[in-house]
Every structure is written in structure tokens, then in C-alpha cells.
C-alpha atoms as an extended CHARMM CRD file, in Angstrom:
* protein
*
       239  EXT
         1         1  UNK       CA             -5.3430000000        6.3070000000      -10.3240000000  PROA      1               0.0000000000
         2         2  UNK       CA             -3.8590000000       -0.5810000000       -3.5370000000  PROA      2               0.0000000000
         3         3  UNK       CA             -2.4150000000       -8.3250000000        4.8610000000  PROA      3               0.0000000000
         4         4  UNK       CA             -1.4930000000      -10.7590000000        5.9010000000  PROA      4               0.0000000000
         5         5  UNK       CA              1.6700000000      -10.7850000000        3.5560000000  PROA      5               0.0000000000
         6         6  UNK       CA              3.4930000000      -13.5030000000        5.3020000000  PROA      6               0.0000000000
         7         7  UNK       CA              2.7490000000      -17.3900000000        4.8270000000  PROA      7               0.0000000000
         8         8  UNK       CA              4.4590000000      -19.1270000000        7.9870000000  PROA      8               0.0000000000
         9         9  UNK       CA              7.1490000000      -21.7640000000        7.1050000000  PROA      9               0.0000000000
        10        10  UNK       CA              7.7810000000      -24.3730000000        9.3890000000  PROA      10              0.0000000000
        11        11  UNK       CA             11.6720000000      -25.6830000000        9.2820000000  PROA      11              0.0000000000
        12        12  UNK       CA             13.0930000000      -29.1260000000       10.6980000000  PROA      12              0.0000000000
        13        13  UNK       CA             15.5600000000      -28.8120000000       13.3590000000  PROA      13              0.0000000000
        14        14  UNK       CA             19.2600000000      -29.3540000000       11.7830000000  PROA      14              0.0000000000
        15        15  UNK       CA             19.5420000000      -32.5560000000       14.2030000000  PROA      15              0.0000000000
        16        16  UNK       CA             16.7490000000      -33.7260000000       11.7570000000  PROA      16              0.0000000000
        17        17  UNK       CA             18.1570000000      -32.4840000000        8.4030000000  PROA      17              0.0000000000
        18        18  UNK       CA             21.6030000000      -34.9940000000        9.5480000000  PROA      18              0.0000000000
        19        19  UNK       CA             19.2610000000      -38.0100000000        9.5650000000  PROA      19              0.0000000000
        20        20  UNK       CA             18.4390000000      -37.9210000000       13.5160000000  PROA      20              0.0000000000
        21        21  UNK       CA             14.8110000000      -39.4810000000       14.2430000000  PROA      21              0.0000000000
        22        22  UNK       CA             14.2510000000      -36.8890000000       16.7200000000  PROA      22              0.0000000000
        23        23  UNK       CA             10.9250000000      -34.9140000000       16.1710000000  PROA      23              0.0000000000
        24        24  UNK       CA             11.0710000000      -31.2110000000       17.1900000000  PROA      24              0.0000000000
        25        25  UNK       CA              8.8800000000      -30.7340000000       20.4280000000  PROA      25              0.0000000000
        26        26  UNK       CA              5.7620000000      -27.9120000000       19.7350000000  PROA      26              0.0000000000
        27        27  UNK       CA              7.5100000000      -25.3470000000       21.4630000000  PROA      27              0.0000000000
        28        28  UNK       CA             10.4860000000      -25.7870000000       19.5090000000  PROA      28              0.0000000000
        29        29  UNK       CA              7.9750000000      -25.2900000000       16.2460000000  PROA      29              0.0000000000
        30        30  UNK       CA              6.4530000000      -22.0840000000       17.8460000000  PROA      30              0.0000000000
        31        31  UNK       CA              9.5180000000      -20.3860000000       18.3590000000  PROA      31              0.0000000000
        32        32  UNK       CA             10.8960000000      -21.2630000000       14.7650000000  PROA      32              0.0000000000
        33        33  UNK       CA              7.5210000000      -19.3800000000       13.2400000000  PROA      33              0.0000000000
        34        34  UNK       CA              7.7090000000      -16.6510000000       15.8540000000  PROA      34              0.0000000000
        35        35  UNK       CA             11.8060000000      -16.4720000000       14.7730000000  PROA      35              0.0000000000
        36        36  UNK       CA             10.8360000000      -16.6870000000       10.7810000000  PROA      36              0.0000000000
        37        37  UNK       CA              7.9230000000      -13.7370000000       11.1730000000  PROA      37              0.0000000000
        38        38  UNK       CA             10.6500000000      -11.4770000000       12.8870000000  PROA      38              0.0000000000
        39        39  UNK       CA             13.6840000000      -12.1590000000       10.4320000000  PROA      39              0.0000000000
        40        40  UNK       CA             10.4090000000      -11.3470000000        8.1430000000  PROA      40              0.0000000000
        41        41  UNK       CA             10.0200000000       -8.3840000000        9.6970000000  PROA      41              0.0000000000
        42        42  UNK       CA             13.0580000000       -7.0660000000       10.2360000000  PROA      42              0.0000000000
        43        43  UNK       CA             14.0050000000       -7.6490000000        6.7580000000  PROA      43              0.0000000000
        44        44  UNK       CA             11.1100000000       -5.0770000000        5.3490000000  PROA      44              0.0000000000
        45        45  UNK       CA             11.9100000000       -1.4480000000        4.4310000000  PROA      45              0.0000000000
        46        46  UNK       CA             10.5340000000        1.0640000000        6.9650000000  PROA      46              0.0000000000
        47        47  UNK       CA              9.4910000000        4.4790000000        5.6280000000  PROA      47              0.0000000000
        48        48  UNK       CA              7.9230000000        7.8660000000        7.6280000000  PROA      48              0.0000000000
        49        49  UNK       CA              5.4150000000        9.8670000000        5.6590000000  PROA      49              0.0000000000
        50        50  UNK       CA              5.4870000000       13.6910000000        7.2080000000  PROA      50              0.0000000000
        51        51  UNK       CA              2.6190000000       15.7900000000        6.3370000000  PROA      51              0.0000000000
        52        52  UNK       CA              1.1940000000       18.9240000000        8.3770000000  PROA      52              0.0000000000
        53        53  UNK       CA             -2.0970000000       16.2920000000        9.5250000000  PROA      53              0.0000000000
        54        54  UNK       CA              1.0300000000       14.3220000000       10.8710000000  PROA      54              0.0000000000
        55        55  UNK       CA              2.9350000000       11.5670000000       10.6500000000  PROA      55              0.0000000000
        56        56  UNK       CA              2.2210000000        8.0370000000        8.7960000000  PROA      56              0.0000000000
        57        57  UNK       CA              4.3750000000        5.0990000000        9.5140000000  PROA      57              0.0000000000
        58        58  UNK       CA              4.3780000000        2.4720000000        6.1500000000  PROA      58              0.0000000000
        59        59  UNK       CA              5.9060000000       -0.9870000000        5.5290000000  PROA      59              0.0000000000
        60        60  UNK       CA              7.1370000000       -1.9470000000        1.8490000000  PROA      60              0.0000000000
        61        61  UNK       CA              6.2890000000       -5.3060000000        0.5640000000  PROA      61              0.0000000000
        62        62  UNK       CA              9.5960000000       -7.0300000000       -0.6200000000  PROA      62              0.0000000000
        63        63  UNK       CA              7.1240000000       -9.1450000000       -2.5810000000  PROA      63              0.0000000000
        64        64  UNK       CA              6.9730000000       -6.0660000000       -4.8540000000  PROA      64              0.0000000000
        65        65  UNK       CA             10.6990000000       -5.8000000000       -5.4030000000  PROA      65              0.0000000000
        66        66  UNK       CA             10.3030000000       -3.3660000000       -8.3900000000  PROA      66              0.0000000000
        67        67  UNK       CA              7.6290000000       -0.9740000000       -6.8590000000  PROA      67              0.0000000000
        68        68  UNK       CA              9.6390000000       -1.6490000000       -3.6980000000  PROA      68              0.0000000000
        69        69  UNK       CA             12.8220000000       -0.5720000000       -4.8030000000  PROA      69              0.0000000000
        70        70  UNK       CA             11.8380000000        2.6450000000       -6.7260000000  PROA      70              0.0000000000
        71        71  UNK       CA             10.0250000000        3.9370000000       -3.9610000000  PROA      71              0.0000000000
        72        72  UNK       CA             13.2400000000        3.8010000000       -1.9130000000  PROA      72              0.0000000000
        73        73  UNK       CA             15.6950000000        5.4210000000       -4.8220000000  PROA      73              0.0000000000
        74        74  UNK       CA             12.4710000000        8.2030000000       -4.9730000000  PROA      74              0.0000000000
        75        75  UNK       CA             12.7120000000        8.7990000000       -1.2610000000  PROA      75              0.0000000000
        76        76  UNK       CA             16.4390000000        8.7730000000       -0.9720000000  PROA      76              0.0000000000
        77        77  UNK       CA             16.5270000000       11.6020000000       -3.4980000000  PROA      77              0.0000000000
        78        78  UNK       CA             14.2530000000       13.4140000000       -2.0410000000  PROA      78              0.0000000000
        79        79  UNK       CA             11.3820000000       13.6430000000       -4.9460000000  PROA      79              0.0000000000
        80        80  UNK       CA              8.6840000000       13.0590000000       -2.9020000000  PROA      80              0.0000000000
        81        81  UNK       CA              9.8170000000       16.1550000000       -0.5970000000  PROA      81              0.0000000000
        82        82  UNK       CA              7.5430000000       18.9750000000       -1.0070000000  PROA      82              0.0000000000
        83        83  UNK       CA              5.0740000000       17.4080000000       -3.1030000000  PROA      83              0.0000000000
        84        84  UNK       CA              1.1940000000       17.3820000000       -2.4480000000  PROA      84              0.0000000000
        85        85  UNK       CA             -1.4020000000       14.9590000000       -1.6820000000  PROA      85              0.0000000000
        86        86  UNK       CA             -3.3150000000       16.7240000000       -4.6150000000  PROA      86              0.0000000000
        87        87  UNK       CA             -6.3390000000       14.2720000000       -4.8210000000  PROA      87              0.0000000000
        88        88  UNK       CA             -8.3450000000       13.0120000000       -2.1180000000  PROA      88              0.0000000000
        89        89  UNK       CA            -11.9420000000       11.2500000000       -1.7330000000  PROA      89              0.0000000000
        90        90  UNK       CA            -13.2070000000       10.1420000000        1.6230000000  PROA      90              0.0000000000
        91        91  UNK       CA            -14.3930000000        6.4770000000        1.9520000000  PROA      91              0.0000000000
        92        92  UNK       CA            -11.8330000000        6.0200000000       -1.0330000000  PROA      92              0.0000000000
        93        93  UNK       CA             -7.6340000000        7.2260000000       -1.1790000000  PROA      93              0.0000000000
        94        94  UNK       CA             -5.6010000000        9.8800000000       -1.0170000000  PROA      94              0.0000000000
        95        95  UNK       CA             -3.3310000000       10.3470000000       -3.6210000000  PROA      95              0.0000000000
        96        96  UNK       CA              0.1180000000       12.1920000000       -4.2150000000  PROA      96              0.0000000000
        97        97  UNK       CA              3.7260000000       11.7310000000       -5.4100000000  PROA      97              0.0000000000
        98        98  UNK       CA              3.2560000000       14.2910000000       -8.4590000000  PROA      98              0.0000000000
        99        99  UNK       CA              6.3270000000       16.4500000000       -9.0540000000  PROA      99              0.0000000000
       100       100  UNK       CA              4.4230000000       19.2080000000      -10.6140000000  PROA      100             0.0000000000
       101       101  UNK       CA              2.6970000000       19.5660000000       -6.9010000000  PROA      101             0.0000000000
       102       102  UNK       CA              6.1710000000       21.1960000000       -5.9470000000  PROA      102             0.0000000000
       103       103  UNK       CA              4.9180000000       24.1860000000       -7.6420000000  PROA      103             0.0000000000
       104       104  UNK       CA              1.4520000000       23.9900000000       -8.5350000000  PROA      104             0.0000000000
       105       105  UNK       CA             -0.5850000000       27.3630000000       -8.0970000000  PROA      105             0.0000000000
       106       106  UNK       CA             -3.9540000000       27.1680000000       -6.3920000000  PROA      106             0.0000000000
       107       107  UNK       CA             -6.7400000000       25.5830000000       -8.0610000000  PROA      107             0.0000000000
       108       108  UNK       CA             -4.3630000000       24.0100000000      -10.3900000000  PROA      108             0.0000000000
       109       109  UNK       CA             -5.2170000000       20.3540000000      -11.4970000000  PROA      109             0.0000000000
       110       110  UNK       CA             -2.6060000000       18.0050000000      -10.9600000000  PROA      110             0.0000000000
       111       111  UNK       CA             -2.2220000000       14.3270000000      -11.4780000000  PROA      111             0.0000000000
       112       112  UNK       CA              0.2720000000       13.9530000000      -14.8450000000  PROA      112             0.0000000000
       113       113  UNK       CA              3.1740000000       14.0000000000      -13.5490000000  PROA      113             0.0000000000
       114       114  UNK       CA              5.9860000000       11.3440000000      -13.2950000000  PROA      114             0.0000000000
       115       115  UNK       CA              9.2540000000       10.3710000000      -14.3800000000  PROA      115             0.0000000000
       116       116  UNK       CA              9.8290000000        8.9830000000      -17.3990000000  PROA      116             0.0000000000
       117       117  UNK       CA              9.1290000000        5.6560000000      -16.8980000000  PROA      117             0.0000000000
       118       118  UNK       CA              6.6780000000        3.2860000000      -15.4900000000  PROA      118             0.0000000000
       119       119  UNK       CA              6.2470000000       -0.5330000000      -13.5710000000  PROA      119             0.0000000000
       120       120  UNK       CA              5.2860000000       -3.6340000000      -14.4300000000  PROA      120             0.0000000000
       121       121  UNK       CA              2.7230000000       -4.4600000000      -12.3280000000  PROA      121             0.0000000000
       122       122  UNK       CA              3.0780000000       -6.7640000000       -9.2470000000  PROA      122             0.0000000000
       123       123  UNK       CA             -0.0260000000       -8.0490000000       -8.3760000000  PROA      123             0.0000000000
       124       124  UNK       CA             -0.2350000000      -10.7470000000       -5.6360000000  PROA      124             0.0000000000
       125       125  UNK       CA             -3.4050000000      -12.7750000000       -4.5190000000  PROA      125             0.0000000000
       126       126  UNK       CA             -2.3490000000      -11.8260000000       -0.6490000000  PROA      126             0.0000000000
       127       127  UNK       CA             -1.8330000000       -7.9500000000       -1.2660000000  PROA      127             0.0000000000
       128       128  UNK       CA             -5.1370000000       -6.3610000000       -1.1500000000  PROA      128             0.0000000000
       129       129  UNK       CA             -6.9360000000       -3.4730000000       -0.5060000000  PROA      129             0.0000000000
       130       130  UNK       CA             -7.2380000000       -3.1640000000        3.1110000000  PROA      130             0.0000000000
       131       131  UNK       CA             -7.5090000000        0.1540000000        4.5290000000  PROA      131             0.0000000000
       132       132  UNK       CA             -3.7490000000        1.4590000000        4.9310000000  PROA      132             0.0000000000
       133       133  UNK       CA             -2.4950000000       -0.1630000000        2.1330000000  PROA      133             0.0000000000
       134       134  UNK       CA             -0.1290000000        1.6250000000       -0.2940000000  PROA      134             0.0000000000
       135       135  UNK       CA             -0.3720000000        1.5130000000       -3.7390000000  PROA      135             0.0000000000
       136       136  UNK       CA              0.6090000000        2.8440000000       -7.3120000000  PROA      136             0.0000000000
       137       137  UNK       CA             -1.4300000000        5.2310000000       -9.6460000000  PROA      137             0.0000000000
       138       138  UNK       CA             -1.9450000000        4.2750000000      -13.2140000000  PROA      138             0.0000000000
       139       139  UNK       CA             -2.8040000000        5.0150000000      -16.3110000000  PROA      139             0.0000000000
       140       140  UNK       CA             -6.3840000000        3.6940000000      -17.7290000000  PROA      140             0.0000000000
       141       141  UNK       CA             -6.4140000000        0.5980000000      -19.4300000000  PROA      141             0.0000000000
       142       142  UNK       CA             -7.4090000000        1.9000000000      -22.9150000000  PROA      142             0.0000000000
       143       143  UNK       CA             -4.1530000000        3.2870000000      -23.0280000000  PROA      143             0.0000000000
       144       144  UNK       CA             -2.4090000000        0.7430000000      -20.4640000000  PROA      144             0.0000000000
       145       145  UNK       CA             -3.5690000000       -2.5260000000      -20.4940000000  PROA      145             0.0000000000
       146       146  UNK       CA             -0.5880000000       -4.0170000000      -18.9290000000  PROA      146             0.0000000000
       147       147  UNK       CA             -1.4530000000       -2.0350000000      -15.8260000000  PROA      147             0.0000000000
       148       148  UNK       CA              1.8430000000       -0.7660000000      -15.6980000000  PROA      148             0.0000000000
       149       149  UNK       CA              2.1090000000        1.5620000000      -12.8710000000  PROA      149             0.0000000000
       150       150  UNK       CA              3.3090000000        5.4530000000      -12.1970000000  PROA      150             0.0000000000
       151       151  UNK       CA              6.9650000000        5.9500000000      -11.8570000000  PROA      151             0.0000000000
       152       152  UNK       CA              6.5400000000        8.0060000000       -8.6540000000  PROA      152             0.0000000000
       153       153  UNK       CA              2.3610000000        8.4600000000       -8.2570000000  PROA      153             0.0000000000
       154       154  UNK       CA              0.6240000000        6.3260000000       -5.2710000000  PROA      154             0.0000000000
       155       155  UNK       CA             -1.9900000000        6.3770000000       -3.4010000000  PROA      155             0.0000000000
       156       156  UNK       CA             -2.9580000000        5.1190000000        0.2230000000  PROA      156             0.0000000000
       157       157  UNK       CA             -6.3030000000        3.3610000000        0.5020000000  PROA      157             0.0000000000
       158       158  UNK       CA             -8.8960000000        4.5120000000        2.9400000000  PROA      158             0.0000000000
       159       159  UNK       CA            -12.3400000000        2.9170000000        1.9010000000  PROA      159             0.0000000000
       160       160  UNK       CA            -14.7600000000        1.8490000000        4.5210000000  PROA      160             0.0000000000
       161       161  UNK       CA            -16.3960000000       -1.1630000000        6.3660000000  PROA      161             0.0000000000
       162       162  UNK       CA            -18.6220000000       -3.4910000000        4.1120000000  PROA      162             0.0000000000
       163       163  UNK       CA            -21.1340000000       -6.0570000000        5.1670000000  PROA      163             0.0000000000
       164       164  UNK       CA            -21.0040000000       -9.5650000000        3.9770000000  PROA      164             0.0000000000
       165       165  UNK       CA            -24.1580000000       -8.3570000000        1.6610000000  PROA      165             0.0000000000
       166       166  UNK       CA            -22.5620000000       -6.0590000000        0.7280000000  PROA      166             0.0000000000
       167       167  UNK       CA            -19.4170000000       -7.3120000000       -0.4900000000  PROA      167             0.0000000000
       168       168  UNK       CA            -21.9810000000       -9.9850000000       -2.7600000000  PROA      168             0.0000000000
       169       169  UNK       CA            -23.3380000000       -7.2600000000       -4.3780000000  PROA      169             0.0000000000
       170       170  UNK       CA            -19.8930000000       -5.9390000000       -5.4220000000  PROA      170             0.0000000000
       171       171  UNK       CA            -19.5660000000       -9.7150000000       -6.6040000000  PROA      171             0.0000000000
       172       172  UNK       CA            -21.9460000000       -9.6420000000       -8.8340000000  PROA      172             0.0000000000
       173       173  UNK       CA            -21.1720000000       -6.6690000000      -10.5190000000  PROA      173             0.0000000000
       174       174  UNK       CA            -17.5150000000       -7.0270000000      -10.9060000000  PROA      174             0.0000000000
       175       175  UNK       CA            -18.2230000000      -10.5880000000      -11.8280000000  PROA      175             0.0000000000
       176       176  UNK       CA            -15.4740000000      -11.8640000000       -9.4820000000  PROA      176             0.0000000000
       177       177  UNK       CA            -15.5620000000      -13.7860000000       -6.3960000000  PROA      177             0.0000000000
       178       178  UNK       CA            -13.6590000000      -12.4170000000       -3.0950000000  PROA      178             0.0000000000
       179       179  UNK       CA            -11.4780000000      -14.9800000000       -1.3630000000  PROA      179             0.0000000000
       180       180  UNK       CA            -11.4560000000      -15.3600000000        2.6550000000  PROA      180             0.0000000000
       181       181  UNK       CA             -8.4610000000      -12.8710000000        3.1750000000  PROA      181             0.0000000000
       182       182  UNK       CA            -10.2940000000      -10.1200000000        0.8050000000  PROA      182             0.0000000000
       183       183  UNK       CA            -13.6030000000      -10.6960000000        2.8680000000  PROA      183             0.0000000000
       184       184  UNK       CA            -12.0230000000      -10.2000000000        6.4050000000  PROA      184             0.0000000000
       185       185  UNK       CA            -10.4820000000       -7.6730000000        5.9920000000  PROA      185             0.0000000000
       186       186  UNK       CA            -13.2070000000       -5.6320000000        4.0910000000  PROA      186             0.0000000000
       187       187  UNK       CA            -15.4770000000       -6.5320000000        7.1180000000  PROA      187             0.0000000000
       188       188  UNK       CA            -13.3040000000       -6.0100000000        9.8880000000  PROA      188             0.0000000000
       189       189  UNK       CA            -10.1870000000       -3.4330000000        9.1780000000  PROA      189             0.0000000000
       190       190  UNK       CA            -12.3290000000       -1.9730000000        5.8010000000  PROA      190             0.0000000000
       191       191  UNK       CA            -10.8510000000       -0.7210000000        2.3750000000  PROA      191             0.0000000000
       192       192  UNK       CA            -11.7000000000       -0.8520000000       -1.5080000000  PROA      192             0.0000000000
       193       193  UNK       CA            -11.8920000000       -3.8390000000       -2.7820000000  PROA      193             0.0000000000
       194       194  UNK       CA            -12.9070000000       -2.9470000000       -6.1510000000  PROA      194             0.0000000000
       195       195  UNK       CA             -9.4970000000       -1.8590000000       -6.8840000000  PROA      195             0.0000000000
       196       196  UNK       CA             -8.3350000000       -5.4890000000       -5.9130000000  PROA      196             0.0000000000
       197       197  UNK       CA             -5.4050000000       -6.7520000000       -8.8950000000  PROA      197             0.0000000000
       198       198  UNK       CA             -5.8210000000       -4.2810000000      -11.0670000000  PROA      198             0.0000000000
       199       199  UNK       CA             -3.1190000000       -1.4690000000       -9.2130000000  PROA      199             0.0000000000
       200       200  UNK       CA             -0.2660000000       -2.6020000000       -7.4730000000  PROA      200             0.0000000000
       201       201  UNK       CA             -0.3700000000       -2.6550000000       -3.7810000000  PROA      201             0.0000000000
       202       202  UNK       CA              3.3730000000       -2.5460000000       -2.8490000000  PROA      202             0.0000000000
       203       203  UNK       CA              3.2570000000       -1.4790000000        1.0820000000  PROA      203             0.0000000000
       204       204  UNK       CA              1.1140000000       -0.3170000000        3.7190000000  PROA      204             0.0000000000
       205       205  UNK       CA              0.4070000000        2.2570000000        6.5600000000  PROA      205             0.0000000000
       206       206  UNK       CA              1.0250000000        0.6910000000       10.1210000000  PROA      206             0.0000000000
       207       207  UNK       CA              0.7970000000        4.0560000000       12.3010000000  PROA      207             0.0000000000
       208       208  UNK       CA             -1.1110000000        7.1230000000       11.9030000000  PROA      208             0.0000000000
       209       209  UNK       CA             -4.5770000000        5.5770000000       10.1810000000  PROA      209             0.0000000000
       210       210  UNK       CA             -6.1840000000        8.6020000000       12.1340000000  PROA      210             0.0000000000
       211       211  UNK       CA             -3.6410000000       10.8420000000        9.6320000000  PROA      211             0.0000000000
       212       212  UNK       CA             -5.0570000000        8.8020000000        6.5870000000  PROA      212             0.0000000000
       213       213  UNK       CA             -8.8830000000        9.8580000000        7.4290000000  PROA      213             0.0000000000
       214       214  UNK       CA             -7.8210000000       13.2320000000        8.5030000000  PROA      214             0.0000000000
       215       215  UNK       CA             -6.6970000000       14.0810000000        4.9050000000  PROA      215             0.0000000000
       216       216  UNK       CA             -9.1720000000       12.1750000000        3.2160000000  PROA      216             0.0000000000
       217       217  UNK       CA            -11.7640000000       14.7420000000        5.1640000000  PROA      217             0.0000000000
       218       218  UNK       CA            -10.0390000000       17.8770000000        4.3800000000  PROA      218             0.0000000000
       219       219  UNK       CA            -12.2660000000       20.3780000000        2.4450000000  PROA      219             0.0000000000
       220       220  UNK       CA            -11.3280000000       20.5490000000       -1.7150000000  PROA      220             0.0000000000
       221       221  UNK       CA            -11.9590000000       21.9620000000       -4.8190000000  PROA      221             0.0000000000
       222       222  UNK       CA            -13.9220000000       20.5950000000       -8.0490000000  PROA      222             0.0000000000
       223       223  UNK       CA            -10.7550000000       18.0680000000       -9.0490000000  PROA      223             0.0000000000
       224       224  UNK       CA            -10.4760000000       16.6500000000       -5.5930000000  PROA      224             0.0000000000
       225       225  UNK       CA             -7.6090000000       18.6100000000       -4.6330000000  PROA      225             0.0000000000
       226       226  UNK       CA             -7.3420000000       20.2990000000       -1.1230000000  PROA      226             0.0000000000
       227       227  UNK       CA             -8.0160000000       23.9490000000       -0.7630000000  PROA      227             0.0000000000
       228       228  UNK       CA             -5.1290000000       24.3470000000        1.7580000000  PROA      228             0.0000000000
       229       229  UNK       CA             -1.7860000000       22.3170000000        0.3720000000  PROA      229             0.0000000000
       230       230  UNK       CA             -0.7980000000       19.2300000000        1.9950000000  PROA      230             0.0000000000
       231       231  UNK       CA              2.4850000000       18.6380000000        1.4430000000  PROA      231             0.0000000000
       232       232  UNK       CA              4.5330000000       15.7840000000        2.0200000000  PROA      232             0.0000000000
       233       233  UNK       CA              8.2080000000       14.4450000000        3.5000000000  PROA      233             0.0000000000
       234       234  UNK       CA              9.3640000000       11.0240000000        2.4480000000  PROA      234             0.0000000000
       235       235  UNK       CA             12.0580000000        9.5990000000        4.1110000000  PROA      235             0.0000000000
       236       236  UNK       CA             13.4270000000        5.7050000000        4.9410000000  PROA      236             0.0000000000
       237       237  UNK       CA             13.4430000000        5.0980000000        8.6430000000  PROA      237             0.0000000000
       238       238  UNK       CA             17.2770000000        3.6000000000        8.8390000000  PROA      238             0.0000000000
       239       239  UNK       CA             17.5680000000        0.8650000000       11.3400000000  PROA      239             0.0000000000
């Protein structure tokens, strides 16, 4: 160079709202939350991510409207077509969304290029890490300390499964303390927290994880690029 995303609101009934002293029953609670997380749902964008390891299904975060909304104009143009996953580290990400992977001769480094533009970042205590999520490259921070992010570069976490000891050690080396949502899902689903608020995590993977691991395994060169190209398809699944 990245979920529990939804807090459930509970509404009063409109009979309540005009002043009537009727409670809603439990059920009548239930179905409101099960009724919000769908509306939820159905309200995120859907995007398929076609590469010759297969297919990856993704989610974008509309609490990342900027990162959110880019990724969309990107796809709907078609920049991401044809483009490589050009870095990738198992038990870490893989990484694409460079333009100059279009073209890029064999053993070519990639990883500079971009529009001409980057994103304010859009970090959120509930978007983490977790393995599948989908997040923006960056810059360093000795020459971006805002953490802006890539106009087009992203990444897609992989990581791995982490013991409770584990994830204390990391603790006390980063100097930060992981909250209960960071801590199970690093135990359970895995990821990299280490990367936690400091590169926007804007969406994640919901089908193909096995697609995720398969290209994080394939056999590369000295700058992390694959031997054999992986190219890409980005394209919004219309409802």
C-alpha cells in the first residue's frame, strides 16, 4: 500500500409517534430490525471481480461515500478492465487497480500508477481488517500524512487467524489496544489488523474467499508480482 458495518436501529410504531400508549409487541420489534438490515442491504452497491482464479463477489460500504463512489465511476468506465493483481503476499493482500498493468511487460514492477488524484481517507472504528475486506493503497506517510488514498489502487485483505496472545503482542508493539469487534474477527474469520485506521477499508469480499487465497498463493517474482498475469474485470452487479 483494509464487519459488522450495520448498528441496528430500533423505530416506534407510527401508532406511537401520534401519541398512542400502545407499546410495540417483540415480534413487531424483530421484524422492524430484520426490515431495517434488508433496506440496509439492499441499499449497498454490489460489484463482481472476474479474474482467471475466478470470480469474487464484494459489497461497498456507503459509509465510505467518497471511496464508494469512485470505485463505481472506475468500474463503469471500465479502468479496472484488463488490469493486474500485480502484488501479492500470502497471509497478507493482494493488490491491483494499476493502469500501467494494462501493458506492463514481464518482470516489470508496477505499483505507481493512478489517476490524478487521490481520497481523503474514511476511516471508521467498525470497518476493519477482516479477511475479505477491501481497501485503498496509499502513499507512505512521510510523504502522505493525511493518509489520503490511491485514486484507483486497492487491495483485498487476506491475513490469517491470530490467537488472543497473539493479538497482545501486536498490542504492545503498535501501542494500541484492539476493541471487541477487531478481536473477533481476527480470531475467528482472520485478517491484518495492523493495517487497522491507517488505509481505508471501503467494501468487502462476500463470495469467492477461496479466489482471494488462490491468488495470494500463486508463484511470483522478486517485487511480489505473479509470474503468470492475473488480470482483472470490474463490473457493478445491476439489480
Amino acid at each position: 500500500m483494509k464487519l459488522q458495518l450495520m448498528s441496528i436501529l430500533v423505530l416506534f410504531s407510527a401508532i406511537s409517534a401520534m401519541g398512542c400508549t400502545s407499546k410495540p409487541s417483540q415480534k413487531d420489534v424483530i421484524q422492524t430490525q430484520d426490515n431495517q438490515k434488508q433496506q440496509s442491504k439492499e441499499k449497498q452497491t454490489m460489484v463482481l471481480i472476474s479474474t482467471n482464479y475466478g470470480d469474487m463477489k464484494a459489497v461497498l460500504y456507503n459509509e465510505t461515500p467518497l471511496h464508494r463512489d469512485n470505485f463505481i465511476k472506475l468500474a463503469k468506465e471500465g479502468y479496472f478492465n484488463g488490469t493486474l493483481f500485480h502484488r501479492v503476499i500470502n497471509e497478507f493482500m493482494i493488490q491491483g487497480g494499476d493502469p500501467n498493468s494494462k501493458t506492463a511487460q514481464k518482470g516489470q514492477q508496477l505499483g505507481q500508477g493512478g489517476p490524478s488524484y487521490t481520497i481523503p481517507a474514511e476511516f471508521k472504528q467498525e470497518l476493519i481488517h477482516k479477511k475479505g475486506a477491501l481497501a485503498a493503497a496509499r502513499m507512505g506517510d512521510n510523504v502522505n500524512p493525511q493518509k489520503a488514498s490511491s485514486g484507483s489502487q486497492f487491495y483485498i485483505a487476506q491475513g490469517k487467524v491470530y490467537s488472543i496472545s497473539e493479538l497482545q503482542n501486536f498490542e504492545m508493539r503498535i501501542g494500541k489496544k484492539f476493541n471487541q469487534t477487531q478481536t473477533k474477527a481476527y480470531t475467528t474469520v482472520g485478517g491484518v489488523p495492523f493495517l487497522d485506521y491507517e488505509y481505508t477499508v471501503f467494501g468487502e469480499v462476500i463470495e469467492g474467499f477461496d479466489v482471494i487465497d488462490k491468488i495470494a498463493k500463486a508463484q511470483k517474482d522478486r517485487f511480489d508480482r505473479p509470474v503468470e498475469d492475473i488480470k482483472m474485470t470490474v463490473s457493478i452487479i445491476e439489480k
